[in-house]
N, C-alpha and C positions, 0 to 999 in steps of 0.2 A: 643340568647342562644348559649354556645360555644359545641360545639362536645366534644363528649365523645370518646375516644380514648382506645381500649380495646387491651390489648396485651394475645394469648394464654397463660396462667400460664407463662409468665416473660419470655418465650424461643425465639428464636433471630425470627426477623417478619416472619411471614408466606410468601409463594411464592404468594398466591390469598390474595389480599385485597377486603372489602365486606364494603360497605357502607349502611349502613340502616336507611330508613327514615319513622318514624311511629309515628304520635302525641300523640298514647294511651302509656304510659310509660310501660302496662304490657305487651303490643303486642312488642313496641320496645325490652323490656328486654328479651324477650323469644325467638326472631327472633335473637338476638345478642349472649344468652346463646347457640342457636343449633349452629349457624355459625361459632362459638367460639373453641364450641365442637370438630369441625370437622377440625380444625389446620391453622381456617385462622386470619387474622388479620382484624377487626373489628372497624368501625367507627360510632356510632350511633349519628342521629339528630329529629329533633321534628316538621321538617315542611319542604316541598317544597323547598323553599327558600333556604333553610340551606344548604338542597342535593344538590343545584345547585352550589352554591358558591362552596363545598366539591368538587365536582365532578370536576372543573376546573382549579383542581391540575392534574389531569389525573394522578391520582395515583390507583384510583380502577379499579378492573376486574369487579365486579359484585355491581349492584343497587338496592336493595329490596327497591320498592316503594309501601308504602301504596297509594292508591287510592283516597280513601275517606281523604283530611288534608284542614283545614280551609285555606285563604289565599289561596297560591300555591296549586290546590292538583297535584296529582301523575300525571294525563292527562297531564297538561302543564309542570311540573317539566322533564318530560321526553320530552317535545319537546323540550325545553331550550336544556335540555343536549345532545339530538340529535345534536341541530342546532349548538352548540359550539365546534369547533377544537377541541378544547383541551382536550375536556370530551367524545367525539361522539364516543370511539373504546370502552368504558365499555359497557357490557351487561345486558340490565333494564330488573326483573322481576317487572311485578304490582302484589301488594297483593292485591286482593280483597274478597269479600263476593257476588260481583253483579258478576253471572254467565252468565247471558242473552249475546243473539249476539250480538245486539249491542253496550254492553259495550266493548267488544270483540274487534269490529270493532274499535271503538274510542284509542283504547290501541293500536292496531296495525296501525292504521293511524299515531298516534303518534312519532309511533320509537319503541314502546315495544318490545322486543325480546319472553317473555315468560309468564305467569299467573301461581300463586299460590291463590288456593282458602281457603279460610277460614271457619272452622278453618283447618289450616294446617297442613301437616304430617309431623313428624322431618324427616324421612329419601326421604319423596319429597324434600323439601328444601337444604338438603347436597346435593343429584342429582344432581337438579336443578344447583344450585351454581357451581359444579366441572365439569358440563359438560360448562355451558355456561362461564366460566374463561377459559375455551378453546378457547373458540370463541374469548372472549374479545381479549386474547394474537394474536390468525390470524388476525384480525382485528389493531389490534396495528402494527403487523410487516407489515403486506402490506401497510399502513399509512404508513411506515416506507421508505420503499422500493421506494412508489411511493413519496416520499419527494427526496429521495437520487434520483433519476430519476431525476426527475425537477432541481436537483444541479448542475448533472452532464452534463446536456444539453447545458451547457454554459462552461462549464470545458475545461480547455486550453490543458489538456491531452487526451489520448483517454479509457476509459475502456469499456472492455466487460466480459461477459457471457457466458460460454461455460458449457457446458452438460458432464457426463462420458463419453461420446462417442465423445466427442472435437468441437460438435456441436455448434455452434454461437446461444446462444438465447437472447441475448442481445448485442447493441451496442450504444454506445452515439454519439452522432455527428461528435466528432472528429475522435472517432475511426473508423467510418461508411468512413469518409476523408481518413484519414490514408491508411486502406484497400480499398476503391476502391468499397464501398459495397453500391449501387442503392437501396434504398428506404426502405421497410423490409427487414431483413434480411430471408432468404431462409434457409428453417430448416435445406436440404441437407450441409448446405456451414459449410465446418469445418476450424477452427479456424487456425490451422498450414500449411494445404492444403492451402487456402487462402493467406497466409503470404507466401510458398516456390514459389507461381502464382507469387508475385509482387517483391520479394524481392529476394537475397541472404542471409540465414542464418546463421549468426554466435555465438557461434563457434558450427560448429556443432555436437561435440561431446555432446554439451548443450541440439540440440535441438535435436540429438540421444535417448534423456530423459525424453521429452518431453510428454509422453502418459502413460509413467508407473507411480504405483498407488501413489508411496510417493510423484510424481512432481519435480520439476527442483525449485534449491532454489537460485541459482547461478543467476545473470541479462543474459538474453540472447539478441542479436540484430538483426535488420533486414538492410542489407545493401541495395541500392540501388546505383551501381555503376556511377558516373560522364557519361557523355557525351557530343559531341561538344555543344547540345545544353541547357543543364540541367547539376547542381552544382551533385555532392552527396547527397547523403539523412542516415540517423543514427538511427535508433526508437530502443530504449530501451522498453523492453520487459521484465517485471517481474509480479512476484502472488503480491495479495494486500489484505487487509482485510475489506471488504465493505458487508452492510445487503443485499445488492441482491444478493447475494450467498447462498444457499439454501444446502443442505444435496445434496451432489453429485457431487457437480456445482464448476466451479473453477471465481473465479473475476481475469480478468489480466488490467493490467494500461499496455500503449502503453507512451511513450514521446519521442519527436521529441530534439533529444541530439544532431542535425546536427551540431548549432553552435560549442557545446564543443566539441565535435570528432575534428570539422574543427582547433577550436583552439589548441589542442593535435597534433595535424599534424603540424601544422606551428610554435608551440613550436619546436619539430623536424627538421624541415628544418631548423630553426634558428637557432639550437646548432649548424647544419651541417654548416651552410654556415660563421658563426661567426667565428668557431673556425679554418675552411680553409682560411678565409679570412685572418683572425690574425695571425695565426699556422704558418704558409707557407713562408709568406716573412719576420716574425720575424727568424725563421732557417735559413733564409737563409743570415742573417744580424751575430745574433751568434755564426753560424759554422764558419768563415772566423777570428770572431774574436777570438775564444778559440784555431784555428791552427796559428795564430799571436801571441799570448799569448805563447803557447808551446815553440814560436824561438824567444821571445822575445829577447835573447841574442845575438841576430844575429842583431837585429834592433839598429838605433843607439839612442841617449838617448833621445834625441827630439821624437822619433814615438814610443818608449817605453812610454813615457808619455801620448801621445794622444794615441795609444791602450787602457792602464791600465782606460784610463777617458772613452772609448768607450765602454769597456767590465762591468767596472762599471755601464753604463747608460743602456745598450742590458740587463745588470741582472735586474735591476730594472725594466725595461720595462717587460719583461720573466715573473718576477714576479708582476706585477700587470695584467699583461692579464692571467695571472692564476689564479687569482683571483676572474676577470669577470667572466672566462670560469668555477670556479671552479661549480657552479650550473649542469650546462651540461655535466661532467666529467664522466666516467667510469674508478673507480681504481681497478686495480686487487687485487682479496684478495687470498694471501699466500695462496698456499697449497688447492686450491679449486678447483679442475677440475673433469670432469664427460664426457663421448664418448657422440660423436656428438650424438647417435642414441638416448640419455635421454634428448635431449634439448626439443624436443614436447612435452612430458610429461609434463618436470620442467616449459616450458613457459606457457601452460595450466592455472597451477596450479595459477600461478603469475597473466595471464592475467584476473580468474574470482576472486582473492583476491581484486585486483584494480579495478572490474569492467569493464574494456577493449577489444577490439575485440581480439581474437586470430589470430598473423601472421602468414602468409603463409610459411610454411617450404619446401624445395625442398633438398637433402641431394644427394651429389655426391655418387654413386656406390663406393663402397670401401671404405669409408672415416667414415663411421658410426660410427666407432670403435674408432679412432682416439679422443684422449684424449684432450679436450678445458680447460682452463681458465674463470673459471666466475668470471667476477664483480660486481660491484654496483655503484650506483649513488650517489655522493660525497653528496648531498643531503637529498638522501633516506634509510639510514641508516641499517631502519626496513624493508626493503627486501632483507637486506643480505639471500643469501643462505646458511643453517648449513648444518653442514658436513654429515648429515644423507642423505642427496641426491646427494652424490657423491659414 
């Protein structure tokens, strides 16, 4: 027999779904009519069996099980639904008429949450139902929680849990690695406390931020500087949106971005040591031939000709290592310049648009003021600076 699918008066589904299972059709229709009434959305079936199958859509809060059903009754349809994943976080009321203890007992051995006696009151019944879709829903979200636990315990990244108070109350494996945190975590150990122990943080005007109440939206980092015997280390530091975060609670993901930093730096030295390696002794091939060039007149017509074919081949050459180079390039854009003392600001801004650590600035005494030229990256078009920050 297929389910009966009842929707409050056509209006869009109720937030509590209510599955009802009662072989008498006038006990079903009257437990369906109150439940109805009260703005939930309503599934009625005719036996055990049917409740179970329903039930393992894990779509209901609440189970009205008659007791007494041929077949299946209520007793075993609710161990089924206990013992099954998928249905086990709904909340089983048994209907019954058997008041006795020991019927009592057998329903709660079962898994039953709750008893309605027959014949029953319409305003037990909505109770019943709105408090225990309470429960159903706590029981679904820690189901929930404790799934996302078990995921994250093999997770290549690190996340945690921290408290209003920046307190660590959770940590996954990696992130337990990451920070340096021995076995449980220690309710005292605060989460940014903990990171400024192990790391250098950057930038720290990010992590200036870090505790007031709107939170840091920007990626922030944790560096761990080189040494003779150990590389650098890079951990990206941002909020994420995961169910174990709770009303109060912040979720952070931790990843280990060392590679890509490393690779960002050696981008860097690459530009530097390409365009000095190239740059340098092509100038100095060039200049010799453009002041030949100038007294050309002076030369006689034989080194006039091998010049013009020399300065010929120095421009083609000029211009195709300008072309290698042109990726790595900083051209000045007209008319753009701003005092040393707004470079901090403007690089800030730049460095969390990109994601990036912020550079170490050091500004000569007197020189603040002093009006620069900025450029941009022959490549990167979309970080021109406009004129509004000069």
């Amino acid at each position: 027999m297929m389910p009966t699918r009842v929707s409050p008066r056509g209006e869009a589904p109720a937030a509590v779904h209510v599955l009802v299972a009662d072989d008498v059709r006038e006990s079903r229709n009257l437990l369906t009519a109150l439940v109805e009434d009260d703005g939930c959305a309503v599934t009625a079936v005719a036996s055990g069996a049917e409740a179970v199958e329903q039930a393992r859509s894990g779509l209901f809060d609440v189970v009205l099980l008659d007791l007494l059903m041929p077949g299946m009754d209520g007793i075993e349809a609710c161990m089924a639904i206990r013992s099954d994943p998928r249905a086990a976080s709904a909340s089983v009321v048994m209907i019954t008429a058997l008041a006795d203890d020991d019927t009592r007992r057998r329903c709660l051995a079962a898994g039953a949450d709750d008893f309605i006696a027959k014949p029953f009151d319409r305003w037990e019944v909505r109770a019943r139902v709105q408090s225990l879709s309470r429960l159903a829903t706590a029981r679904r979200a820690a189901a929930e929680r404790e799934l996302l636990r078990s995921v994250l315990a093999t997770a290549a990244d690190g996340y945690a849990l921290v408290s209003r108070d920046d307190e660590i109350i959770y940590a996954n494996p990696r992130a337990r690695d990451l920070l340096s945190l021995q076995g449980s975590t220690a309710p005292a150990t605060r989460f940014r406390d903990r990171c400024a122990t192990l790391f250098h943080l950057e930038p720290e005007a990010g992590w200036a931020r870090w505790n007031e109440s709107d939170g840091v939206h920007e990626p922030l980092y944790l560096l761990r500087h080189a040494t003779p015997g150990s590389d650098a280390v890079w951990i990206r530091v941002s909020a994420t949106d995961t169910a174990l975060a709770e009303a109060g609670q912040r979720a952070v993901r931790l990843e280990d971005v060392t590679v890509e930093m490393q690779g960002q730096l050696r981008h860097w030295e690459f530009r530097e040591f390409v365009s000095h390696k190239l740059r340098t002794p092509l100038n100095g091939v060039t200049a010799p031939l453009e002041l030949l060039g100038m007294r050309q007149a002076e030369l006689p017509q034989d080194l006039r000709e091998l010049v013009a074919i020399c300065r010929n081949s120095a421009q083609r050459l000029s211009s195709a290592v300008a072309d290698v180079l042109r990726p790595f390039d900083v051209r000045p854009a007209d008319g753009e310049r701003l005092p040393v003392s707004a470079i901090h600001g403007l690089a800030d801004e730049c460095a969390n648009a990109e994601g990036i650590a912020l550079p170490v600035f050091d500004v000569i005494p007197g020189l603040d003021q002093v009006a620069v030229r900025i450029g941009e990256p022959a490549d990167r078009k979309s970080t021109r600076l406009n004129s509004s920050h000069t």
